[in-house]
C-alpha positions as CSV (number, residue, x, y, z in Angstrom):
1,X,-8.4,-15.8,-5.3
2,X,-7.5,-12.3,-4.9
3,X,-9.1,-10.8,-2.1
4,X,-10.6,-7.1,-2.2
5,X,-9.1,-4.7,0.3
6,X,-11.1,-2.0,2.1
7,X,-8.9,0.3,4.1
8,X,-8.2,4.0,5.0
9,X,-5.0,5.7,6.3
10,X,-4.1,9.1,7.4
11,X,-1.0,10.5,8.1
12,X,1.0,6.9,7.8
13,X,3.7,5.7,6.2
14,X,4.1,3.5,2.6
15,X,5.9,0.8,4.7
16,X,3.4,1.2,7.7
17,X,0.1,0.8,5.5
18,X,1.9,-2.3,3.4
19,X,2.7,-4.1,6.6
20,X,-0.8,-3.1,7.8
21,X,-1.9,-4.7,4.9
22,X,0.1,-7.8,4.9
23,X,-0.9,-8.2,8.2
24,X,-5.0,-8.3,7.9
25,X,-5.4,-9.6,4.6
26,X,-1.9,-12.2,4.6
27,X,-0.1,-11.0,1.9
28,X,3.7,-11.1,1.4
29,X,4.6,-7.0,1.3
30,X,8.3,-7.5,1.3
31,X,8.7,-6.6,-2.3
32,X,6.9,-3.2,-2.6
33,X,8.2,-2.3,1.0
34,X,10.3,1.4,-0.1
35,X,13.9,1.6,1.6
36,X,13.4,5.1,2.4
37,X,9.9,5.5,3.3
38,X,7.8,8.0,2.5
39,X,5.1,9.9,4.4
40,X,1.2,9.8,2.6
41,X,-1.1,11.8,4.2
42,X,-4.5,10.2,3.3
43,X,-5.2,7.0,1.1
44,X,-8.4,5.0,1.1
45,X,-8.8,1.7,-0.7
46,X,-12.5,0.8,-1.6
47,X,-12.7,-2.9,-2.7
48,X,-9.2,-2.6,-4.3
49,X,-7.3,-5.6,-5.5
50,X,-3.6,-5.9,-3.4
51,X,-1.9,-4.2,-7.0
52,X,-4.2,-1.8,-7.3
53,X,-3.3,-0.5,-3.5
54,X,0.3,-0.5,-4.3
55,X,0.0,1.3,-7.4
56,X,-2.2,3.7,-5.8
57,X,0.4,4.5,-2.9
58,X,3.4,5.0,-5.3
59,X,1.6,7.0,-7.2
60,X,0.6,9.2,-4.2
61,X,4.2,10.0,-3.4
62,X,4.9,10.5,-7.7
63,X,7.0,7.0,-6.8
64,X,7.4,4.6,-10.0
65,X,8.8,1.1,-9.3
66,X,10.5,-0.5,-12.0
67,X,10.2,-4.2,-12.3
């Protein structure tokens, strides 16, 4: 069951919000974590499936990962 995520971040980190993430809601992060991290200045997730948050972040910093 995929659980919804509900969360706001200002002036964080990619890696910091994912491990955030992993953290409350026990989700592996270790694959979308960035090896140079970039800086987002404000993201909120409103009932937002674990993809839809990643996408939403790399899209933020104009970041596509290829599969």
């Amino acid at each position: 069951m995929n659980r919804l995520i509900v969360e706001s971040y200002n002036n964080s980190t990619i890696n910091t919000i994912l491990d955030d993430i992993g953290r409350k809601y026990q989700i592996d992060t270790s694959k979308e974590q960035l090896s140079e991290d970039k800086d987002v200045q404000e993201v909120k997730f409103k009932y937002r499936t674990y993809s839809e948050c990643v996408r939403i972040l790399y899209k933020s910093i104009g970041h596509m990962k290829v599969a």
